[in-house]
LOZADO-205222 format. One record per residue (C-alpha): residue in one letter; y, x, z. Coordinates in steps of 0.2 Angstrom, whole numbers, plus 5000, padded with zeros to 4 digits. Each point is the difference from the previous one (the first is absolute). Layout:
> residu:py:px:pz
> A:Y:X:Z
...
***
This chain:
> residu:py:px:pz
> X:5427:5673:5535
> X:4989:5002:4985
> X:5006:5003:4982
> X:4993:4987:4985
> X:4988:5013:4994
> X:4995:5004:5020
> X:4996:4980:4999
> X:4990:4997:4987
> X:4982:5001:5007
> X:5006:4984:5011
> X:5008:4992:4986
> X:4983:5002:4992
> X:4991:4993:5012
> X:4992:4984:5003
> X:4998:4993:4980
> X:4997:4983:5001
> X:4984:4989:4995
> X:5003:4997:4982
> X:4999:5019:4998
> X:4984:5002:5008
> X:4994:4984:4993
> X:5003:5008:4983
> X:4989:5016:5005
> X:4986:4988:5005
> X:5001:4994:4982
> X:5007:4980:5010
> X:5016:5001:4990
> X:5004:5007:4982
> X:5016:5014:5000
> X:5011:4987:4988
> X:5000:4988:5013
> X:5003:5009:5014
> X:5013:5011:4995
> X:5016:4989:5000
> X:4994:4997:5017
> X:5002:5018:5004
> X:5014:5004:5013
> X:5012:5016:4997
> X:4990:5011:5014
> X:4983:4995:4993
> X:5005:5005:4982
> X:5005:5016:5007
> X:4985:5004:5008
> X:4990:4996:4984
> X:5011:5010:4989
> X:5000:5016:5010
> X:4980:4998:5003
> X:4995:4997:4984
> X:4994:4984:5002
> X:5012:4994:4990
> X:5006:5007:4983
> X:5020:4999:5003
> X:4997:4998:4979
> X:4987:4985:5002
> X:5012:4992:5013
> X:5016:4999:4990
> X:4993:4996:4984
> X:4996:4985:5009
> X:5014:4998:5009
> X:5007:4999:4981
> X:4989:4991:4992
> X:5003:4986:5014
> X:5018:5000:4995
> X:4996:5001:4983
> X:4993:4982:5003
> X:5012:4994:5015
> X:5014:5004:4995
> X:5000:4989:4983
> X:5003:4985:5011
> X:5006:5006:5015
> X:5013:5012:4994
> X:5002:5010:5014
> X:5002:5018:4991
> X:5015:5003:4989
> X:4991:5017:4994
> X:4984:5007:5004
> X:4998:5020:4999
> X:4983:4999:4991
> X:4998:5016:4995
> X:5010:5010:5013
> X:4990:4991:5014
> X:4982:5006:4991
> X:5007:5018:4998
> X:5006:4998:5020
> X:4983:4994:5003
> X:4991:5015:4990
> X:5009:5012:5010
> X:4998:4991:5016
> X:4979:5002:4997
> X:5001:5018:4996
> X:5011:5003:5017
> X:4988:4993:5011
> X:4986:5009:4993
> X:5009:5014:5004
> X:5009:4999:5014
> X:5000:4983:5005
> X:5013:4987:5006
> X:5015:5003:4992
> X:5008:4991:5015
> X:4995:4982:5007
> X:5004:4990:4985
> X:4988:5007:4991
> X:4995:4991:4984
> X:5012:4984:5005
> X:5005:4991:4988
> X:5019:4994:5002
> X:5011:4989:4991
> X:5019:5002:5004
> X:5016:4988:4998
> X:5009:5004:4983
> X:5015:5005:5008
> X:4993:5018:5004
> X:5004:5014:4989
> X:4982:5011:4998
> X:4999:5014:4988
> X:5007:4997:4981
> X:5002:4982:5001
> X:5017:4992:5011
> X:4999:4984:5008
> X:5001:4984:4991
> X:5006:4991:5015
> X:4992:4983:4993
> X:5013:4998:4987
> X:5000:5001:4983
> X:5016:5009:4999
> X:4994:5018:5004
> X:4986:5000:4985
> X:4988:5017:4998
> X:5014:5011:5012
> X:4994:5016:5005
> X:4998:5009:5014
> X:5004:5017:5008
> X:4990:5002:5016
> X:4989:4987:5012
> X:5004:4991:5015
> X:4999:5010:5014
> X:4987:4987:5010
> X:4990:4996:4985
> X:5000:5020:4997
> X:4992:5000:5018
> X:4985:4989:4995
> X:4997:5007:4987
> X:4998:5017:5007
> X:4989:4993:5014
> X:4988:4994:4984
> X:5005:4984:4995
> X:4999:4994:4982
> X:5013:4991:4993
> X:4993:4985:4991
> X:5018:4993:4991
> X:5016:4991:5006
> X:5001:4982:5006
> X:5011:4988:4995
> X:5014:4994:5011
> X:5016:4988:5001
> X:5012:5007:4989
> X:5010:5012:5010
> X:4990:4995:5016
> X:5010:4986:5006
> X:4991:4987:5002
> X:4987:4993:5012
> X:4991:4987:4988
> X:4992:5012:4989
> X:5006:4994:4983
> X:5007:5011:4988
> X:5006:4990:4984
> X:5002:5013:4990
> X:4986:5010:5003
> X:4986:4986:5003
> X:4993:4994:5020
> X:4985:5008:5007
> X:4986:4989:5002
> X:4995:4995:5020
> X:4980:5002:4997
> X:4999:4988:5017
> X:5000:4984:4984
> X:4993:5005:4985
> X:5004:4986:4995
> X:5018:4996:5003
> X:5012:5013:4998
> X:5008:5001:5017
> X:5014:5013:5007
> X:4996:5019:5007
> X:5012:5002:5010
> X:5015:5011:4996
> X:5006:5014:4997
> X:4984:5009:5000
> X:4990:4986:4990
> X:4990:5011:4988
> X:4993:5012:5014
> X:4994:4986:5011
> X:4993:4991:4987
> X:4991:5018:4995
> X:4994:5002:5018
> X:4992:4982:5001
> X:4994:5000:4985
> X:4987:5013:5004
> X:5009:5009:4987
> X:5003:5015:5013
> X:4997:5005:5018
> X:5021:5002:5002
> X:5014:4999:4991
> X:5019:5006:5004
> X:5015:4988:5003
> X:5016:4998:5007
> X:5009:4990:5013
> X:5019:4998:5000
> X:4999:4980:5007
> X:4983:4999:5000
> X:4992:5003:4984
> X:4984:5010:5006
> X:4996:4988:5016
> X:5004:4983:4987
> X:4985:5004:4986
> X:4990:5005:5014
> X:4999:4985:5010
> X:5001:4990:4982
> X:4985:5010:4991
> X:4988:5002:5019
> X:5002:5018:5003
> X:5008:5014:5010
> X:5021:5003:4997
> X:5006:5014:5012
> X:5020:5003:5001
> X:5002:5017:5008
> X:5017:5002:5008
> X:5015:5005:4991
> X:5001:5017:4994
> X:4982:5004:5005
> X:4995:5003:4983
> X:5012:5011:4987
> X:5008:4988:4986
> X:5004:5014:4988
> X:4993:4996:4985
> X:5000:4982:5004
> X:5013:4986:4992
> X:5009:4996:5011
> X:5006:4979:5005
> X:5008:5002:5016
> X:5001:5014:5007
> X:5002:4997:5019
> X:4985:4988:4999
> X:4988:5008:4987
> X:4982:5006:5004
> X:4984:5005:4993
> X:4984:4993:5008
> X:4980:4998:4996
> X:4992:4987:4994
> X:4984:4998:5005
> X:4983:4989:5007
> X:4998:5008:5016
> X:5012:5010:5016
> X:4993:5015:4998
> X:5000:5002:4982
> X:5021:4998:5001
> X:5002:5010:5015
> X:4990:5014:4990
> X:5013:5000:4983
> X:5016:4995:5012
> X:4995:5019:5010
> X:4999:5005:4983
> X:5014:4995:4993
> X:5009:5004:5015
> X:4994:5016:5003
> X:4993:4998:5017
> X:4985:5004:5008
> X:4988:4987:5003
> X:4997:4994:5019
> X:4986:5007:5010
> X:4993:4984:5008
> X:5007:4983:4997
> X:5008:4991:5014
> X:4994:4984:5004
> X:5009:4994:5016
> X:5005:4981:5006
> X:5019:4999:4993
> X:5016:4987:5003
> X:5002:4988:4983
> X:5016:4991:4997
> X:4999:4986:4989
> X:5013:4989:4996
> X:5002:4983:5007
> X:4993:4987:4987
> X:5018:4991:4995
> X:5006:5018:4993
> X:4985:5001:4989
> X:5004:4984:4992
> X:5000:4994:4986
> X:4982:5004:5000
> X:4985:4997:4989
> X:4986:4990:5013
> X:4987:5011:4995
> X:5008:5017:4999
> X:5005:4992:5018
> X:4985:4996:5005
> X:4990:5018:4996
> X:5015:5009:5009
> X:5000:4989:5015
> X:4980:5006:5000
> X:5002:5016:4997
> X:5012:5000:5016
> X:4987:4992:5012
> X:4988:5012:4993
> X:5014:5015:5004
> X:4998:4989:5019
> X:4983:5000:5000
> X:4999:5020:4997
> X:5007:5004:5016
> X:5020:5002:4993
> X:5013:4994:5008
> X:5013:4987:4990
> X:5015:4994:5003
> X:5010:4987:4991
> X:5019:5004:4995
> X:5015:4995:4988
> X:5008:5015:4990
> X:5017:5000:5003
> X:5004:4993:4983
> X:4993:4990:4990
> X:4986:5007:4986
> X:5011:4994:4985
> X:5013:5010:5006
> X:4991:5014:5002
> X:4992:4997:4982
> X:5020:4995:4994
> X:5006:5018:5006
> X:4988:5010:4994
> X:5001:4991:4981
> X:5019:5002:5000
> X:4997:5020:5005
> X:4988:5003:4985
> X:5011:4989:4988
> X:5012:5011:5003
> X:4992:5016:4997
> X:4990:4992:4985
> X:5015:4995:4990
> X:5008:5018:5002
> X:4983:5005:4993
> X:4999:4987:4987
> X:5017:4995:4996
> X:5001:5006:4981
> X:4981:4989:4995
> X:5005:4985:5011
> X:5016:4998:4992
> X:4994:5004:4982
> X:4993:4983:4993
> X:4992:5008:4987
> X:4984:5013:5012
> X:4986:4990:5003
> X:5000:4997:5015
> X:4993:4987:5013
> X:5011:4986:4999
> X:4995:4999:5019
> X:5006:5016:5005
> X:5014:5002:4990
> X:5006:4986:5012
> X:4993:5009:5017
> X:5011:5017:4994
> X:5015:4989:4995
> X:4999:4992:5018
> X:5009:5018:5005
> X:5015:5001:4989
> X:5009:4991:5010
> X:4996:5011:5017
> X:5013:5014:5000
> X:4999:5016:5011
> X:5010:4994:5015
> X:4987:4984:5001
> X:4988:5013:4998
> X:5004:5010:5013
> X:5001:4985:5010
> X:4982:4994:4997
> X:4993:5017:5004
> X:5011:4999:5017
> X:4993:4982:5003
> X:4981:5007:4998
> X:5002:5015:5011
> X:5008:4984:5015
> X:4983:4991:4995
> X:4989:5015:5004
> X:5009:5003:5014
> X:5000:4981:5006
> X:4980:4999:4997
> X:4996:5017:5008
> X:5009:4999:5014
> X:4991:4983:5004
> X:4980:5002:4995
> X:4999:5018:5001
> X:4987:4996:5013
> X:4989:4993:4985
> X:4988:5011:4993
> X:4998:4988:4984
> X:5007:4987:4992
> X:4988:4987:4993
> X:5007:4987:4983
> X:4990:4992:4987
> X:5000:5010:4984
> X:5009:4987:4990
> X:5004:4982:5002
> X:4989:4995:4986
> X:4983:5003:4991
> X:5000:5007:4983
> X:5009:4985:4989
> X:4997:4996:4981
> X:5013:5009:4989
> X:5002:4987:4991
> X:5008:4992:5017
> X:5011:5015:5006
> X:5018:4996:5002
> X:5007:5018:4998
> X:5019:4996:5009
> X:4992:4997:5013
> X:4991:5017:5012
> X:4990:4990:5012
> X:4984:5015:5000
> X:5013:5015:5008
> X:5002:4986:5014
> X:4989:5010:5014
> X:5002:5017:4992
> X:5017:5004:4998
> X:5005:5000:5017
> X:4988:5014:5002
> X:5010:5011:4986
> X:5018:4995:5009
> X:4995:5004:5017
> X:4993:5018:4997
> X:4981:4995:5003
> X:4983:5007:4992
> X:4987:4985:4997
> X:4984:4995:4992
> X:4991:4986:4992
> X:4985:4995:5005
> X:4988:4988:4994
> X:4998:4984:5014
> X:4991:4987:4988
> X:5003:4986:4987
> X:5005:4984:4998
> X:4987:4984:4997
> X:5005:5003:4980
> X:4992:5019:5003
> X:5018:5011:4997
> X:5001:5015:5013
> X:5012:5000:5014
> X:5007:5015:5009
> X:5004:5005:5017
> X:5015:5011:5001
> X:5001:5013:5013
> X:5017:5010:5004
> X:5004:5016:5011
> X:5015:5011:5003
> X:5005:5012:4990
> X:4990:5017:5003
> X:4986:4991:5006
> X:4991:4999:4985
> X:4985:5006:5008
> X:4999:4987:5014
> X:5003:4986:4987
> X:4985:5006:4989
> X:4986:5003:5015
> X:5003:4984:5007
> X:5002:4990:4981
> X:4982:5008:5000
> X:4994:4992:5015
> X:5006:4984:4995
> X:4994:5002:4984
> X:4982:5001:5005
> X:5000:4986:5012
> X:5013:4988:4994
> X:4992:4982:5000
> X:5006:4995:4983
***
């Protein structure tokens, strides 16, 4: 099996038209480079034919105008990305590739501690903290060449899945520049920088959902890798026997690249592309349903028919709420343990919002606790001893389209409706775009595996993904 660096003359392969369109003098760099896909600005960087310099000073002069209305960044490392990028030039002169991220810029979720600076966590509680060392998979990409480009905001203390954060202002979903409509939660600042053609990838995390919700709000990739596949130390922690760190990306291979990295894995030689058996949940369990999001995923299912894989139609053996009901109660717990001294103290700024989510566990004690973990590993148990024989698991991305803020009923969760049960019954899953509805917002197809089989779940998401009729 081939290393990252043994990989990189196939990662740099292929570039697509836009770059050669650009050399013919077709297409002005400015606009092509937002379009430019993780691989591609590698191979540019590490050639030459792109400065790492020129790239990120646009990359920053974008955000510069972006993030004014969109708000997606909470800080941006201006002059510590240019100094990266300077450095990054005069490596690849010399030696070339640093690794396969080469001259990538990144944004990452503010609840990562990198260098001097701590995690803010989304909250306005833990102003200017410093830091004592870096994340240990942020540490990876940036030792594979990655720049870091500045922190995105976040729910406050990542529990959420609407993507508001009353303390610290919502993100912007660029899908309506007109109305300001919900990101998606927890992740919200990181999706939103992602489809915004502010960066090729960004960094979230997923504890109910918050990678796979932004992604199918904002129209792009959101890839939870299976627990524990990617070290959390360094990382803020919400629950920590649900909490993951995933890309977030606008195509497969660019998050297969930074989840090996991250991961500390070596890349696949060949991709395997094979018919496989879908399991998708009969209808009534998927109610209540937007018609639209409905309609795409019913679509993107024929389509999965119609590309030679096999599906079959079953019920889990609980409903979805409960699923979504067990795994809150879990991460309340842990957050009010986490939290207890700020949600109980009237006077920190906090999100009115969650201070009511980490109060929800005050009243779960350590017995019921114990119980709930013991009632999660039955439902693991239950589910794998009956669809084992599936080698994904197919659900809408959320039962709704990216809503107005203005009408967002925060006590009520409907958006970790589909995910959740992903992050109580141990399973890896993805987002993928699969359309949008008649009023143009983006749906997403979600895709689920086993846990381990991360691999499987990201070679076919990329055959999906490039023949999906959406």
């Amino acid at each position: 099996m081939a290393t990252l660096r043994d990989r990189l003359p196939a990662l740099f392969a292929g570039a697509n038209a836009l770059i050669l369109a650009s050399r013919e003098g077709k297409q002005r760099g400015p606009m092509l480079i937002p379009e430019l896909s993780v691989q591609n600005i590698a191979r540019l960087t590490t050639t030459g034919e792109l400065s790492t310099r020129s790239l990120v000073k646009r990359v920053l002069d974008t955000v510069a105008v972006e993030n004014e209305k969109l708000h997606a960044f909470v800080e941006v490392f201006a002059d510590a990305a240019m100094h990266r990028a300077e450095e990054l030039d005069q490596a690849a002169s010399r030696s070339g590739a640093l690794g396969p991220l080469h001259g990538v810029p990144i944004a990452v979720k503010d609840l990562a501690e990198i260098g001097g600076r701590a995690a803010g966590f989304g909250s306005k509680c833990y102003p200017s903290r410093p830091g004592t060392t870096t994340a240990t998979a942020i540490q990876r990409l940036i030792d594979a060449g990655a720049v870091i480009i500045g922190m995105t905001h976040m729910v406050e203390f990542a529990i959420g899945g609407w993507g508001t954060n009353h303390a610290m202002g919502t993100p912007w979903n660029p899908v309506d520049r007109n109305v300001h409509r919900v990101p998606g939660g927890s992740s919200s600042g990181s999706a939103v920088a992602v489809a915004a053609r502010m960066v090729p990838a960004a960094i979230g995390s997923d504890t109910g959902g918050s990678i796979r919700i932004p992604a199918s709000l904002c129209g792009v990739i959101g890839f939870k890798p299976s627990f524990g596949a990617i070290p959390l130390d360094g990382i803020a922690p919400l629950g920590p026997a649900f909490d993951t760190l995933g890309p977030i990306t606008r195509n497969v291979a660019d998050a297969r690249l930074l989840f090996c990295v991250m991961a500390g894995l070596q890349l696949p030689e060949n991709l395997t592309r094979k018919p496989l058996l879908v399991g998708v949940p009969a209808r009534d369990q998927l109610l209540p349903c937007d018609p639209d999001v409905l309609s795409n995923f019913e679509r993107s299912i024929r389509s999965l028919r119609s590309a030679g894989h096999k599906v079959e139609i079953f019920s889990f053996p609980k409903a979805l709420t409960a699923y979504q009901a067990l795994n809150g109660k879990i991460v309340a717990y842990d957050a009010y343990r986490q939290h207890k001294a700020l949600a109980e103290d009237p006077a920190t700024p906090l999100d009115p919002h969650v201070r009511q989510r980490v109060l929800a566990g005050r009243n779960i004690d350590e017995r019921h606790y114990a119980l709930l973990l013991l009632e999660r590993d039955e439902a693991i148990a239950e589910f794998n001893a009956e669809y084992s024989h599936f080698d994904i698991i197919a659900l809408p991305g959320t039962p709704l389209p990216a809503v107005p803020v203005k009408a967002v009923d925060e006590s009520k969760i409907p958006m970790s409706l589909y995910t959740r049960a992903g992050n109580c019954l141990d399973l890896c899953g993805i987002s993928i775009p699969n359309g949008v509805t008649p009023a143009g917002l983006p749906t997403g197809l979600q895709l689920m595996s086993w846990s381990g089989a991360d691999a499987k779940l990201l070679d076919f998401a990329e055959q999906v993904a490039q023949g999906i009729d959406g």
